[in-house]
ZABA-559022 format. One record per residue (C-alpha): chain; x, y, z negated; residue number from 1; residue in three letters. Coordinates in steps of 0.5 Angstrom, whole numbers, plus 500, padded with zeros to 3 digits. Layout:
N
<unit:A xx:X yy:Y zz:Z pos:NUM code:ala> .
...
***
This chain:
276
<unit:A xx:238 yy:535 zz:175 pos:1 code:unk> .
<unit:A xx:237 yy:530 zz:180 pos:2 code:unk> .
<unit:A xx:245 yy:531 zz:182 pos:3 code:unk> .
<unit:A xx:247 yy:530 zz:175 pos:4 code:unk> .
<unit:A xx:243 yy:523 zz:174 pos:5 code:unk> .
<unit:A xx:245 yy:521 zz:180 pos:6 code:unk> .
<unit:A xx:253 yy:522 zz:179 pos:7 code:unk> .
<unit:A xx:253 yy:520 zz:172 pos:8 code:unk> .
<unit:A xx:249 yy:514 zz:175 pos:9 code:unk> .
<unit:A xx:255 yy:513 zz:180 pos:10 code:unk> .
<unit:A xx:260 yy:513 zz:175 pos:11 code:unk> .
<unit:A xx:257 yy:509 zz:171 pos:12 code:unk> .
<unit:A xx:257 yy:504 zz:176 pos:13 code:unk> .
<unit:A xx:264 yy:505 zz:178 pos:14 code:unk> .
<unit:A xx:266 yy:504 zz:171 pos:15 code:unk> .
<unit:A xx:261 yy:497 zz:170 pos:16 code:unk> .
<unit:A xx:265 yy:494 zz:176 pos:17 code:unk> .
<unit:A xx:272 yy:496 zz:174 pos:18 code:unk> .
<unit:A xx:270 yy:492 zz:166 pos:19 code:unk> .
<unit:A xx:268 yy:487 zz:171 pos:20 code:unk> .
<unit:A xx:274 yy:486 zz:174 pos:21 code:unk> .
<unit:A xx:277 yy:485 zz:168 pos:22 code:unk> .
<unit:A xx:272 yy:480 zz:165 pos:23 code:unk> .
<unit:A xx:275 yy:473 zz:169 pos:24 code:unk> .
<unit:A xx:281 yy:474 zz:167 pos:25 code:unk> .
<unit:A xx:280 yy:476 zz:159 pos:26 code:unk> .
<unit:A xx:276 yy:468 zz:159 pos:27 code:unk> .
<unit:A xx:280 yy:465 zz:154 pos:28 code:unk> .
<unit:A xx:280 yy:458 zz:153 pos:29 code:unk> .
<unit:A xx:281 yy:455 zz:146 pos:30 code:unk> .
<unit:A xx:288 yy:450 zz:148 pos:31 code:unk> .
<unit:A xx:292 yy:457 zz:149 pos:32 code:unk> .
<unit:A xx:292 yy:457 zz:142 pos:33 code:unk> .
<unit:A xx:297 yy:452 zz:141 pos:34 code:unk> .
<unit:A xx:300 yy:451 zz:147 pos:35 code:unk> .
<unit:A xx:306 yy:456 zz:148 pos:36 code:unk> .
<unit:A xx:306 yy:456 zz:155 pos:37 code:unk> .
<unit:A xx:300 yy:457 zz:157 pos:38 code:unk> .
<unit:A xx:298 yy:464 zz:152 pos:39 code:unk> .
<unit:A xx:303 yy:468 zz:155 pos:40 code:unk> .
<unit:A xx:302 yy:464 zz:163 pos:41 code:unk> .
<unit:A xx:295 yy:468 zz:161 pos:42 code:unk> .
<unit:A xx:297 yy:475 zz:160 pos:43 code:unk> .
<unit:A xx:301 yy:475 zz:167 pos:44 code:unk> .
<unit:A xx:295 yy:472 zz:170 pos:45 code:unk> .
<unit:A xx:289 yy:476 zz:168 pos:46 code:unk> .
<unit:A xx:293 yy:482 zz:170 pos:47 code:unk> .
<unit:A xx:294 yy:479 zz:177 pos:48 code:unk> .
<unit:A xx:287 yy:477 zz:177 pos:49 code:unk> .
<unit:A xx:284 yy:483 zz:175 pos:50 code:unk> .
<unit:A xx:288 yy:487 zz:180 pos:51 code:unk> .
<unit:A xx:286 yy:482 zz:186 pos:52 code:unk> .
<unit:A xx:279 yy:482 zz:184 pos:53 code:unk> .
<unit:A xx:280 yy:490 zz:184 pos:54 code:unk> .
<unit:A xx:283 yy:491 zz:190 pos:55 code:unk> .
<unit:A xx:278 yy:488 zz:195 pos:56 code:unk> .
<unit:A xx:272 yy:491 zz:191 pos:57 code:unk> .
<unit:A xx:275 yy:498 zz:192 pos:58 code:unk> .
<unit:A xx:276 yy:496 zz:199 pos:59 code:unk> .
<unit:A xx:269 yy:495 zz:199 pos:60 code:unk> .
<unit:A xx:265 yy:500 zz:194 pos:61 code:unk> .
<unit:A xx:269 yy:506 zz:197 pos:62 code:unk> .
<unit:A xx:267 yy:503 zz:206 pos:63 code:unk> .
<unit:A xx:260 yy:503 zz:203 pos:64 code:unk> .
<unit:A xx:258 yy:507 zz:198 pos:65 code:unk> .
<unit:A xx:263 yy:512 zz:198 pos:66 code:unk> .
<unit:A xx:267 yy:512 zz:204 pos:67 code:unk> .
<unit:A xx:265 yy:521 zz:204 pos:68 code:unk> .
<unit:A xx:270 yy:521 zz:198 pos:69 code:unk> .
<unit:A xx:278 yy:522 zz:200 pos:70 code:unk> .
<unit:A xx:283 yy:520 zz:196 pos:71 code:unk> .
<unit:A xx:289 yy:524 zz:198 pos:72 code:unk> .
<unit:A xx:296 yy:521 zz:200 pos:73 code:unk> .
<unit:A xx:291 yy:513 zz:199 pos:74 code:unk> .
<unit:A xx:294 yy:510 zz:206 pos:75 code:unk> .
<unit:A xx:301 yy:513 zz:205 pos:76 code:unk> .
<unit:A xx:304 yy:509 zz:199 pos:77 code:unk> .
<unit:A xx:310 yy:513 zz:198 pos:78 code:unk> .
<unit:A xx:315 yy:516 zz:192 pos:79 code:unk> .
<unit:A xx:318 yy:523 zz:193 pos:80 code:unk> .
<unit:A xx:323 yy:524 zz:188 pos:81 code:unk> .
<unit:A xx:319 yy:530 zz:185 pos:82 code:unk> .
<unit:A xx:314 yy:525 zz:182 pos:83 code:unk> .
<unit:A xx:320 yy:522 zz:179 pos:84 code:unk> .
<unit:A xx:322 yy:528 zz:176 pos:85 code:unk> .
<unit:A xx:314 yy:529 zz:173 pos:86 code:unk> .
<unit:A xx:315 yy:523 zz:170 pos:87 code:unk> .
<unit:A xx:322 yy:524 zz:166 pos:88 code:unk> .
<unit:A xx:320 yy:529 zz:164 pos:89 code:unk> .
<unit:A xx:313 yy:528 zz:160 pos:90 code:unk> .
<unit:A xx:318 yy:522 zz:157 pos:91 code:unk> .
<unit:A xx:323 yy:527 zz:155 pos:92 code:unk> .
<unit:A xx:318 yy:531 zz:152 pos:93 code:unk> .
<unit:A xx:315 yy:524 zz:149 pos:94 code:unk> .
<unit:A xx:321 yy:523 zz:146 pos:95 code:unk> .
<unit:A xx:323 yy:529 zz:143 pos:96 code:unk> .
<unit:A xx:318 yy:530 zz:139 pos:97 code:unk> .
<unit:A xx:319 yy:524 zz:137 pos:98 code:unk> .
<unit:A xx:326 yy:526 zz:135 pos:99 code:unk> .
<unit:A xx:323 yy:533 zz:132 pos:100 code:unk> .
<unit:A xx:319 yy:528 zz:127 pos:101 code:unk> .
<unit:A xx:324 yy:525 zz:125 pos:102 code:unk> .
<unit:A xx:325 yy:516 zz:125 pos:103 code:unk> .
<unit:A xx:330 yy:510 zz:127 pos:104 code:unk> .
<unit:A xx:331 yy:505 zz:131 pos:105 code:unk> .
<unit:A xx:329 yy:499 zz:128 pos:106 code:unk> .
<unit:A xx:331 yy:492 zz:131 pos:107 code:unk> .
<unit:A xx:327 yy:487 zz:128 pos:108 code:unk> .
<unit:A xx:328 yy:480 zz:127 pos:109 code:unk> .
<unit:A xx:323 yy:477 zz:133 pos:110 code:unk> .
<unit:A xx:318 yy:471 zz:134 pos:111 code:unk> .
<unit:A xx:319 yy:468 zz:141 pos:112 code:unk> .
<unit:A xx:313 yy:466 zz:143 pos:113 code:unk> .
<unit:A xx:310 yy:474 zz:140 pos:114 code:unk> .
<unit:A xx:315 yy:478 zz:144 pos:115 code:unk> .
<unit:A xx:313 yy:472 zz:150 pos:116 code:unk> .
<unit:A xx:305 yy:474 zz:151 pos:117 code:unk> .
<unit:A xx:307 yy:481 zz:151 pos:118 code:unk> .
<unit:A xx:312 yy:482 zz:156 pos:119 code:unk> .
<unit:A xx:307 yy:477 zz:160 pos:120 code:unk> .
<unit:A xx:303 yy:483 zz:158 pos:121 code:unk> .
<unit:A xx:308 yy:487 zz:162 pos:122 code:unk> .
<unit:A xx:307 yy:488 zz:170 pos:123 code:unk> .
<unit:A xx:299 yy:489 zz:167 pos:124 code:unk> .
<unit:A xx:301 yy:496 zz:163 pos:125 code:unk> .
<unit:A xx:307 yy:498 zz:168 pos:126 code:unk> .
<unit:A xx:304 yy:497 zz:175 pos:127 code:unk> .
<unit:A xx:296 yy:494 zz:174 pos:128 code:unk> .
<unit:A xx:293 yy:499 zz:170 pos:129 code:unk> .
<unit:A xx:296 yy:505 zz:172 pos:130 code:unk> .
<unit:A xx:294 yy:504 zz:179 pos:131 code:unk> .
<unit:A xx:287 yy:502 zz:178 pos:132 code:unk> .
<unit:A xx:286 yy:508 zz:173 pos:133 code:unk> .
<unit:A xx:288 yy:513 zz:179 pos:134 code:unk> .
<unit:A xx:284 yy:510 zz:184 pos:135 code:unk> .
<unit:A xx:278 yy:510 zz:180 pos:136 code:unk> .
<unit:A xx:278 yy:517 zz:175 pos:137 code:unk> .
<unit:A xx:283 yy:522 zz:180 pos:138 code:unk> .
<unit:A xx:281 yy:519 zz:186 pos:139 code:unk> .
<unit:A xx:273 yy:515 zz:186 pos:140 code:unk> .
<unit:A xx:271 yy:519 zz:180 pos:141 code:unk> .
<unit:A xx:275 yy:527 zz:179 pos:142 code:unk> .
<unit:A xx:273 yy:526 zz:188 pos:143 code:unk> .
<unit:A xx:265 yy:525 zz:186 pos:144 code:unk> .
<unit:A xx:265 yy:531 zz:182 pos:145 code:unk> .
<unit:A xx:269 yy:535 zz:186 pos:146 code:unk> .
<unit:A xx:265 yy:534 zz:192 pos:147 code:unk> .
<unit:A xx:258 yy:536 zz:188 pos:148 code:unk> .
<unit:A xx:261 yy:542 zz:184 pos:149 code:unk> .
<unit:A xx:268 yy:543 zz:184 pos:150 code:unk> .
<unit:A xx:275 yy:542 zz:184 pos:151 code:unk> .
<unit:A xx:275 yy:545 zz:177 pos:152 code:unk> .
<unit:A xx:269 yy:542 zz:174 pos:153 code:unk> .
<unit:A xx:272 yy:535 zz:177 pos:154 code:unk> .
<unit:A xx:279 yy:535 zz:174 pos:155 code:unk> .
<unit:A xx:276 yy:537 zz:166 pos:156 code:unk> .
<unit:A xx:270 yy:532 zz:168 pos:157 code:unk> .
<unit:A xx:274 yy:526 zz:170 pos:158 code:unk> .
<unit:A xx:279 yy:527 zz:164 pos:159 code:unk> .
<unit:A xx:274 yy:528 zz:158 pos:160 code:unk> .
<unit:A xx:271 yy:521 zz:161 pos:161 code:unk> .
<unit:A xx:278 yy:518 zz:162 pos:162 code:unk> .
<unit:A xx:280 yy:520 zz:154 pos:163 code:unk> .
<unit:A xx:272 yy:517 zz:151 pos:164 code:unk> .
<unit:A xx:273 yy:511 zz:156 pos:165 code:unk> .
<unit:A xx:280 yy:510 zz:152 pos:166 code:unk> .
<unit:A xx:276 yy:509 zz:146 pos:167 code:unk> .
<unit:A xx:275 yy:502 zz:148 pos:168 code:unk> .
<unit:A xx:281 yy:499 zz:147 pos:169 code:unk> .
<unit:A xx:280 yy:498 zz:138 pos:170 code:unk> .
<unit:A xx:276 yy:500 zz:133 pos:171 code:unk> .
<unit:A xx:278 yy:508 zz:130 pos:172 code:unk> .
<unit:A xx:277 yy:512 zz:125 pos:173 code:unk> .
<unit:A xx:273 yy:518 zz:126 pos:174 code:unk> .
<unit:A xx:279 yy:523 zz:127 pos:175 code:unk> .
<unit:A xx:283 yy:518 zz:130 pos:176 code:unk> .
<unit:A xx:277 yy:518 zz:136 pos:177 code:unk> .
<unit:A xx:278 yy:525 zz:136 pos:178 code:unk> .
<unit:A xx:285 yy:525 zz:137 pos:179 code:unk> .
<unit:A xx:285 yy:519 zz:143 pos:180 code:unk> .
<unit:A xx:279 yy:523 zz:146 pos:181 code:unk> .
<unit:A xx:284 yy:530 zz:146 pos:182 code:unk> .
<unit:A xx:289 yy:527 zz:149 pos:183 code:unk> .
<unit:A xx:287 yy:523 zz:153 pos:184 code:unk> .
<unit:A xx:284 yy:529 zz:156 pos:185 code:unk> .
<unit:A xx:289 yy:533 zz:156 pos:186 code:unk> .
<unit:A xx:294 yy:528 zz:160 pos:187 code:unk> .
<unit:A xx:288 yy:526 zz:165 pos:188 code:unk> .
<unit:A xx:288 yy:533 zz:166 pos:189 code:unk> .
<unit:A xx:296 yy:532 zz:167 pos:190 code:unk> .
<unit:A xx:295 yy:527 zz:172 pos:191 code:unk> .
<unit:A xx:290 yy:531 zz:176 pos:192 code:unk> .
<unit:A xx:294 yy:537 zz:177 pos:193 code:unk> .
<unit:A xx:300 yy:532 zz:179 pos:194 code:unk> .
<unit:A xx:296 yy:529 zz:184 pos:195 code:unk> .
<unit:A xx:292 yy:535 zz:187 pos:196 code:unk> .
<unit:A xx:299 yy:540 zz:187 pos:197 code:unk> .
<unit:A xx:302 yy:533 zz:191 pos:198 code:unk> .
<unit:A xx:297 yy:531 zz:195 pos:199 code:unk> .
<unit:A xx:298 yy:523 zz:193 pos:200 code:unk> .
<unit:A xx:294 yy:520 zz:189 pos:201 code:unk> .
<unit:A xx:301 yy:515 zz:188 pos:202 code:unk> .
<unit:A xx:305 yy:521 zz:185 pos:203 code:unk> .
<unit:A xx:300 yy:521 zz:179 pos:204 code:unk> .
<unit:A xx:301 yy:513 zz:179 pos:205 code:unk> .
<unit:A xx:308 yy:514 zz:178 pos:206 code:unk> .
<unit:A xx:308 yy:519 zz:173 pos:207 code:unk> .
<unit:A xx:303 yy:514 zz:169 pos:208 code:unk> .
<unit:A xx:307 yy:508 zz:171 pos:209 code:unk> .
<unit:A xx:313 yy:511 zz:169 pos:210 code:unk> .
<unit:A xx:310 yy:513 zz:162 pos:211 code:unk> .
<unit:A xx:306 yy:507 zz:161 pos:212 code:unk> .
<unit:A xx:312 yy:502 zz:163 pos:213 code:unk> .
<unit:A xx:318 yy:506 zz:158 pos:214 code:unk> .
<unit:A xx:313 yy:507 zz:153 pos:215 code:unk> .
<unit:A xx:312 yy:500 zz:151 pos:216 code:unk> .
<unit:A xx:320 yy:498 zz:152 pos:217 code:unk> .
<unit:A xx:322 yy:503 zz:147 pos:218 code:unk> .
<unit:A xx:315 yy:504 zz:143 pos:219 code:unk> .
<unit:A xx:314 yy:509 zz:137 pos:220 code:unk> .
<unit:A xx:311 yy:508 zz:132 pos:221 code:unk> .
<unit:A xx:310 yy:508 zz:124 pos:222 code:unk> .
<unit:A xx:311 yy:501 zz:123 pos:223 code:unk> .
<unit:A xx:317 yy:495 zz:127 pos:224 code:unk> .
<unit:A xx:314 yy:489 zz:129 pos:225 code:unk> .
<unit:A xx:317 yy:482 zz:131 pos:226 code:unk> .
<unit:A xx:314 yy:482 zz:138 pos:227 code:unk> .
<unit:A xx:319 yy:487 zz:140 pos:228 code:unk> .
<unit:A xx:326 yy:488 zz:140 pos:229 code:unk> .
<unit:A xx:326 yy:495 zz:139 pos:230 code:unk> .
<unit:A xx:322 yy:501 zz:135 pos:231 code:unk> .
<unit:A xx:323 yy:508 zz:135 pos:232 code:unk> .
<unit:A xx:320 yy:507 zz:127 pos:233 code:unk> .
<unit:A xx:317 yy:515 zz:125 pos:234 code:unk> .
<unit:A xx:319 yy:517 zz:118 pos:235 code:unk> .
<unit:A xx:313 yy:521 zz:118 pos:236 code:unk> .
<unit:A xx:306 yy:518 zz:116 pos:237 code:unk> .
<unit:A xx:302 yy:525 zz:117 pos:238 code:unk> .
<unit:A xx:297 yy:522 zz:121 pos:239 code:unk> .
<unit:A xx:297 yy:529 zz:125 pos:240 code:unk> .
<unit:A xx:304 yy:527 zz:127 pos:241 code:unk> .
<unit:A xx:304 yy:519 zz:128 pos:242 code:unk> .
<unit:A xx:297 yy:520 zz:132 pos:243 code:unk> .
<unit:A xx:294 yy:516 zz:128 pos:244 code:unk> .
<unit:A xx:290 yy:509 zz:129 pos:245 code:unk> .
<unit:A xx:292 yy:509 zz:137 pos:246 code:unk> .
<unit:A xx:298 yy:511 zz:136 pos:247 code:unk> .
<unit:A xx:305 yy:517 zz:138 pos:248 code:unk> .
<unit:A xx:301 yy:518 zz:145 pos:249 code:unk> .
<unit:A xx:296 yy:522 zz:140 pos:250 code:unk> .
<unit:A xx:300 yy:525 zz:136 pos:251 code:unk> .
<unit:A xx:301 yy:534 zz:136 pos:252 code:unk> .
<unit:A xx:307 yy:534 zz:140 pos:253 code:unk> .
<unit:A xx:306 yy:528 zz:146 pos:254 code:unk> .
<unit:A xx:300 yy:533 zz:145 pos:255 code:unk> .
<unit:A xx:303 yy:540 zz:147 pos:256 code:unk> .
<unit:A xx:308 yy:536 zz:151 pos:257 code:unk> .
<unit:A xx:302 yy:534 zz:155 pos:258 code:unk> .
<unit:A xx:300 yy:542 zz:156 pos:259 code:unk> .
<unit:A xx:307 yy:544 zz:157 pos:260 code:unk> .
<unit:A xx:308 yy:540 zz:163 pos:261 code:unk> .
<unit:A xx:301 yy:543 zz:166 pos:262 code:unk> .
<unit:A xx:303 yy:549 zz:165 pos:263 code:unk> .
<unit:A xx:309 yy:549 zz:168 pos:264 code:unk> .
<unit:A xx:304 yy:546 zz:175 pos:265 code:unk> .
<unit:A xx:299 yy:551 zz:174 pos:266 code:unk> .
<unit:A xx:304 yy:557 zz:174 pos:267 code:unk> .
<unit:A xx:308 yy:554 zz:180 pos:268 code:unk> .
<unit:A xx:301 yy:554 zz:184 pos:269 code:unk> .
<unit:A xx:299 yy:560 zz:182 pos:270 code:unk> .
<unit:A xx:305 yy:563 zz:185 pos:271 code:unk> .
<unit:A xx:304 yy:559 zz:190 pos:272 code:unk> .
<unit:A xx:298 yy:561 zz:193 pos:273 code:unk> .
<unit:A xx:300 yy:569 zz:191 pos:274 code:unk> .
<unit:A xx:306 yy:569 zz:195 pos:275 code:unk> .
<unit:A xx:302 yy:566 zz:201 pos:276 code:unk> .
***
């Protein structure tokens, strides 16, 4: 019992410092309401705030406190074209489902100064938060479990906490919740697997960053907006198909898109390990 306290405490902590990270840069200012520079200024920055804040306190968390943990491949900043195939292929399968629903291609009529704050928002969505996520839930948190239990129970941990943290990001229905906590889930477990199979925690950064970065250029969902100059728009409005309130990367066959390329890792480790 004292193991379990004092692991979930530790996690607890890692994830306090992270929103800590984050708090300078959400500080919002009441003029950037009616000055058109300055919103969108403040999109990119908070990103390289948080980011820069995150960096040198995960130098010092990890020196401190958490030095016994390995991340593997973390001083090796490399893309292997291997990582690259992963990450095509999850966006193949993303939007072939999309495909299978059924939809259009919707180019709205834009407002500037929308379609500004979110590609401000870019560089954030693209690069910031997939590495930072890494590090923190393969690498900090997935690395705690595997070393008290072990590696299995680090994978399935570490994801269902990295799906209930997504949670976060707005308010959801209850069956919405329950979608976002399945798949995020599920693609954490993904990610574990991509970066355990490879040995680099940057093969599981790249794989989030290539899907974070071409899923928001070329958005699915059920609705267009004027923010952006191109939606894949769904026909479908089952909520079991569209993903509900949090949107495609819930839906049943992101979902299954998810597990394939898990299976096909799992499988290929399997033979693997029975032919050595």
């Amino acid at each position: 019992m004292k193991r379990v306290l004092k692991i979930a405490l530790q996690i607890l902590a890692i994830l306090l410092f992270v929103i800590l990270c984050q708090l300078p840069g959400g500080i919002w200012v009441d003029s950037w309401e009616i000055n058109k520079i300055a919103l969108p200024l403040h999109y990119f920055v908070a990103s390289i705030v948080y980011f820069v804040l995150f960096f040198f306190g995960f130098k010092y968390i990890r020196k401190h406190f958490f030095k016994d943990i390995e991340i593997y491949g973390l001083n090796e900043v490399k893309i292997h074209r291997s990582y690259l195939l992963y990450g095509i292929t999850e966006l193949i399968l993303f939007y072939a489902g999309a495909m299978m629903i059924g939809g259009h291609f919707v180019f709205p009529e834009m407002d500037l100064y929308l379609f500004a704050q979110n590609a401000a928002s870019f560089p954030g969505t693209f690069l910031v938060s997939p590495i930072i996520e890494e590090l923190v839930f393969r690498g900090l948190i997935q690395g705690i479990i595997s070393k008290n239990y072990n590696r299995y129970a680090g994978v399935i941990v570490s994801s269902l906490i990295f799906g209930a943290v997504h949670l976060m990001n707005g308010s959801l229905s209850l069956i919405s919740a329950f979608q976002l906590i399945i798949s995020g889930a599920l693609v954490g477990v993904l990610f574990s697997c991509i970066y355990l199979s490879t040995g680099s925690i940057w093969a599981s950064v790249t794989v989030h960053a290539l899907y974070n970065g071409i899923g928001t250029l070329v958005p699915v969902d059920i609705t267009s907006t004027n923010d952006w100059p191109v939606v894949f728009v769904l026909n479908s409005k089952n909520q079991l198909l569209t993903g509900g309130d949090y949107g495609f990367d819930c839906a049943l066959t992101t979902v299954i898109g998810f597990t394939l390329i898990t299976g096909y890792i799992l499988h290929r480790e399997y033979k693997k390990k029975q032919s050595q």
